[in-house]
Backbone as CSV, one residue per row, in Angstrom:
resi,resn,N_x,N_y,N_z,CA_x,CA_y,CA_z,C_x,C_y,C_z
1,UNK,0.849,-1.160,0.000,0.000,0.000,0.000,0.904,1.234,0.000
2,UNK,0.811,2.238,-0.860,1.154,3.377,-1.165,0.432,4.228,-0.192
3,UNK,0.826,5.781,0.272,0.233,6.575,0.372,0.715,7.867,-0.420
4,UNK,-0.157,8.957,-0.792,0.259,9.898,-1.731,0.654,10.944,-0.749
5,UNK,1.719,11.976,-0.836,2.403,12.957,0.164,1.357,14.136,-0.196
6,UNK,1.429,14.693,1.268,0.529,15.803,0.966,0.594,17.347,0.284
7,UNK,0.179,17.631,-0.059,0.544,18.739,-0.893,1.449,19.529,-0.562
8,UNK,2.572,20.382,-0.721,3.329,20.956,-0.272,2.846,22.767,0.194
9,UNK,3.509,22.786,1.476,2.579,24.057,2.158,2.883,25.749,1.267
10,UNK,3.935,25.346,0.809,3.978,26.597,-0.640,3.883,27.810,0.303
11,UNK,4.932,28.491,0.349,4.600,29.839,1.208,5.008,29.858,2.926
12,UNK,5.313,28.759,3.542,5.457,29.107,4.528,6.714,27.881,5.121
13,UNK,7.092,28.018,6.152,8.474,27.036,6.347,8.059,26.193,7.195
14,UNK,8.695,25.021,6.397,8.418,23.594,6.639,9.813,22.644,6.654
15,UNK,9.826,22.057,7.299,11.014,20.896,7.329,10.949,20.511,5.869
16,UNK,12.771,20.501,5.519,13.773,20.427,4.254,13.130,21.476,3.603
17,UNK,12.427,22.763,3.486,12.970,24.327,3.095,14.205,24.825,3.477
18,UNK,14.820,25.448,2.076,15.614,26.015,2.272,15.211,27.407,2.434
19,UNK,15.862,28.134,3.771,15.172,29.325,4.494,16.108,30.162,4.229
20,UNK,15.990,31.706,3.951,16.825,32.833,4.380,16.218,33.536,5.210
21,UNK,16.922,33.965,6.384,16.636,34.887,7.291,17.206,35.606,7.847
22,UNK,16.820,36.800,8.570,17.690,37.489,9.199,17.814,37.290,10.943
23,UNK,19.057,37.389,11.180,18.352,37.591,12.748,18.316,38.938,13.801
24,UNK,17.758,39.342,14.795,17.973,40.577,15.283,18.176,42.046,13.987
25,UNK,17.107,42.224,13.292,17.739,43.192,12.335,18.789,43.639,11.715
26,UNK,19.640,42.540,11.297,21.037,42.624,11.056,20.724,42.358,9.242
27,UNK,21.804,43.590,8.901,21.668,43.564,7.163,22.170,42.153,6.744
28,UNK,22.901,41.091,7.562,23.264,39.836,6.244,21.965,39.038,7.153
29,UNK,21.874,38.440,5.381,20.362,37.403,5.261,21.318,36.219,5.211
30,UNK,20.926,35.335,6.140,21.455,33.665,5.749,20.963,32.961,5.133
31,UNK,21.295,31.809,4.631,19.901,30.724,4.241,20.830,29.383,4.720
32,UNK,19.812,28.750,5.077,20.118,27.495,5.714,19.270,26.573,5.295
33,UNK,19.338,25.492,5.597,18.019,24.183,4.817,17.597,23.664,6.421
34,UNK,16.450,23.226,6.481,15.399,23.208,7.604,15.703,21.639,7.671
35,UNK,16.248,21.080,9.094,16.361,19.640,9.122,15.750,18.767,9.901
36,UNK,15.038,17.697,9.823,14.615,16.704,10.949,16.424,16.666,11.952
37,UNK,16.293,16.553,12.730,17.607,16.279,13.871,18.349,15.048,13.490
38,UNK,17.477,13.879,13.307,17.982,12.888,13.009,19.105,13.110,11.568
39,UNK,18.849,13.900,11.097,19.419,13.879,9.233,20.744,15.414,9.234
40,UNK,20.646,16.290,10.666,21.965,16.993,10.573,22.939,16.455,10.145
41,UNK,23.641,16.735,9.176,25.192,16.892,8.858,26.003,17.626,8.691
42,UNK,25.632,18.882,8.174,26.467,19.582,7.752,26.187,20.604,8.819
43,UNK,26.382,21.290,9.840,25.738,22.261,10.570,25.940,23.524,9.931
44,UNK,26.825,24.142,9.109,26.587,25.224,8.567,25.702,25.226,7.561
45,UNK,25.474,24.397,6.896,24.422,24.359,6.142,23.254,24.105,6.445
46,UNK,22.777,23.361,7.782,21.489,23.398,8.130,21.097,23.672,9.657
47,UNK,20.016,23.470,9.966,19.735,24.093,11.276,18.486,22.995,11.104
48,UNK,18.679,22.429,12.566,17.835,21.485,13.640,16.412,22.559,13.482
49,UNK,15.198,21.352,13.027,14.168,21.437,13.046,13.665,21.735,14.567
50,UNK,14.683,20.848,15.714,14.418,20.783,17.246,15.482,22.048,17.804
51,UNK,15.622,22.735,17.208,16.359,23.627,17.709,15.288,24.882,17.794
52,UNK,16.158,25.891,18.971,15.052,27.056,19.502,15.035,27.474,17.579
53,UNK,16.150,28.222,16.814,15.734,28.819,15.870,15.058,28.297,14.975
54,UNK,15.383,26.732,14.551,14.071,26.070,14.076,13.034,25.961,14.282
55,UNK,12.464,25.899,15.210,10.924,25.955,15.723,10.112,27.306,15.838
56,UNK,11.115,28.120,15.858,10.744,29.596,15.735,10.215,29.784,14.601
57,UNK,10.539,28.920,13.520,10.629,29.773,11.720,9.580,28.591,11.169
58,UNK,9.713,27.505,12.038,8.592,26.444,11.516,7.138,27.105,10.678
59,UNK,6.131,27.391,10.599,4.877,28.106,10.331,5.344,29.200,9.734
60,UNK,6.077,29.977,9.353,6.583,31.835,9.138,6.586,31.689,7.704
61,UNK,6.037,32.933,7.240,5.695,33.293,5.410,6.805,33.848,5.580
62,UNK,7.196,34.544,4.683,8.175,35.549,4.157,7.872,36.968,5.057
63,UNK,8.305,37.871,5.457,8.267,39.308,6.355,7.829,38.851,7.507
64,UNK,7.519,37.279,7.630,7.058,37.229,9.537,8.506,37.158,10.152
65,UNK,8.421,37.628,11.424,8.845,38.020,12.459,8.485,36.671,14.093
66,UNK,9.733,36.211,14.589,9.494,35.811,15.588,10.707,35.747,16.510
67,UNK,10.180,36.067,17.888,11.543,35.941,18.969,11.534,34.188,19.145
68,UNK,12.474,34.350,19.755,13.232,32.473,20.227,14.407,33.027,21.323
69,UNK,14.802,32.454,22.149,15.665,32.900,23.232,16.933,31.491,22.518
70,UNK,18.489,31.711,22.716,18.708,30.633,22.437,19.411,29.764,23.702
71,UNK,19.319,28.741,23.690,19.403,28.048,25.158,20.396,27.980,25.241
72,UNK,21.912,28.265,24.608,23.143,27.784,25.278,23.442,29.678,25.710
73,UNK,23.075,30.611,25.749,23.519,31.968,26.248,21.928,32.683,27.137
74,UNK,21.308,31.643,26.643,20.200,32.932,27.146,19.269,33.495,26.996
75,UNK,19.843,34.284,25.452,19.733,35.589,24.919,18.439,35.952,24.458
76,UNK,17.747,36.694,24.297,16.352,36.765,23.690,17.189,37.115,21.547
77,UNK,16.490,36.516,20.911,16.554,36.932,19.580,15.189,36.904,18.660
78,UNK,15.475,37.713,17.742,14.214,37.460,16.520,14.365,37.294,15.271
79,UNK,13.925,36.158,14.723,14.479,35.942,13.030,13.150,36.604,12.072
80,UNK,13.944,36.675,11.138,12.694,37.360,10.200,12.943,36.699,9.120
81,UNK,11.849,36.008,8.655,12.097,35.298,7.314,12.116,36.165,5.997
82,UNK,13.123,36.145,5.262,13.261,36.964,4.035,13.055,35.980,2.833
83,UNK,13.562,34.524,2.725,12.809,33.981,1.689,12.517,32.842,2.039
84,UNK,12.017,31.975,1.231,11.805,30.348,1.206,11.763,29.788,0.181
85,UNK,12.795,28.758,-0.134,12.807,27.518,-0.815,11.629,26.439,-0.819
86,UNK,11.421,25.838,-2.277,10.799,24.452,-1.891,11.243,24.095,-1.172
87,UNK,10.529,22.698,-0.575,11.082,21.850,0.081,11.594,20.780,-0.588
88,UNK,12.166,19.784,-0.180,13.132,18.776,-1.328,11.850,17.619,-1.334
89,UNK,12.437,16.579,-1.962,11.370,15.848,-2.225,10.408,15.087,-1.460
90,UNK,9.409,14.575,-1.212,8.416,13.881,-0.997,9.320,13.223,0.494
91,UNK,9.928,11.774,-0.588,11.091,10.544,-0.186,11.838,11.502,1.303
92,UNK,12.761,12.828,0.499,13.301,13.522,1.940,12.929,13.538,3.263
93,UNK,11.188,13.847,2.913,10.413,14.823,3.644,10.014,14.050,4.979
94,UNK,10.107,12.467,5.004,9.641,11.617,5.756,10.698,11.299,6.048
95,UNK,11.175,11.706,7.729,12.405,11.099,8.870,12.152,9.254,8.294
96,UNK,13.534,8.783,8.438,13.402,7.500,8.560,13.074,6.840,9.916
97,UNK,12.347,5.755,9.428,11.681,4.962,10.697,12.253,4.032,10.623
98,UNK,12.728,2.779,11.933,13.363,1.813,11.966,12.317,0.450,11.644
99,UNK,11.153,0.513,11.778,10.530,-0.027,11.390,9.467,-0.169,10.158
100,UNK,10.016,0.280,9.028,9.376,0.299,7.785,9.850,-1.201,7.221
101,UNK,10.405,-1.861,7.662,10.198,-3.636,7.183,8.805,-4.041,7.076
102,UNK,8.746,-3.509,8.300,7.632,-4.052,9.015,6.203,-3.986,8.336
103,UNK,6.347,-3.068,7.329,5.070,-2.169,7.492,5.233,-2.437,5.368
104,UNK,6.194,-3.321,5.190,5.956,-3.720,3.877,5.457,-5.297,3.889
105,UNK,4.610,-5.324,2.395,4.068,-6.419,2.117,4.526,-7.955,2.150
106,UNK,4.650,-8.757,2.470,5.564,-9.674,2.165,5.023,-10.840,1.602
107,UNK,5.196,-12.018,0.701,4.906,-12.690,0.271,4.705,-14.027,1.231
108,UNK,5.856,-14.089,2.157,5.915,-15.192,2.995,4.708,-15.032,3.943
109,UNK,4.232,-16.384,4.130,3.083,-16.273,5.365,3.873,-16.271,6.811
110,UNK,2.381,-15.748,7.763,2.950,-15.344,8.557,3.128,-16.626,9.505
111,UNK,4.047,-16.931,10.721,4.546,-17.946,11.447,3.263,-17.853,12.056
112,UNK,2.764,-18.860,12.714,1.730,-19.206,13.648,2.307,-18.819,15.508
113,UNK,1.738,-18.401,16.275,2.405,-17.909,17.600,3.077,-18.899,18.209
114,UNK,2.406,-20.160,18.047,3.559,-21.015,18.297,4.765,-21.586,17.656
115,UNK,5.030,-21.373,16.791,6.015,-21.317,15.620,7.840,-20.679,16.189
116,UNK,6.798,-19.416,16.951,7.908,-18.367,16.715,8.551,-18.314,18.193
């Protein structure tokens, strides 16, 4: 069984968008790509979905505005989203699960409870 991915939210930031933003009113715009935690690698290139500034920018169009404090100083900050990327594909978009064996079809029948 297939399921079809849901439409893409177009306009606002979503995990694997690539984001530019600013932070604290500062003239350089960054862009970073929006990550499930599990899938960080590159840290300059992306930023933790579970992170304060990720979760801040999660829901945000373009000109929204939101504070986030960040937890290793403290500090109060506010990012402002200046653009947004698609998001990457479908396949990306879904964290891997350790149990997707499981959850495919299989030809072999199944063992009886006493079997196993």
């Amino acid at each position: 069984m297939t399921f079809a991915a849901p439409p893409p939210l177009g306009g606002v930031v979503a995990v694997t968008c690539r984001v530019s933003y600013r932070l604290d009113d500062e003239p350089t715009v960054r862009a970073r790509r929006l990550v499930y935690p599990s899938r960080v690698i590159a840290s300059e290139e992306e930023i933790s979905a579970a992170s304060p500034l990720g979760v801040a920018m999660l829901g945000l169009s373009r000109g929204d505005r939101m504070p986030f404090r960040d937890n290793a100083t403290g500090r109060e900050h506010v990012v402002e989203i200046a653009d947004i990327g698609p998001p990457r594909s479908t396949h990306d978009a879904v964290p891997p699960r350790p149990f997707d064996r499981l959850l495919r079809w299989s030809s072999q029948p199944v063992p009886a409870a006493d079997q196993l």
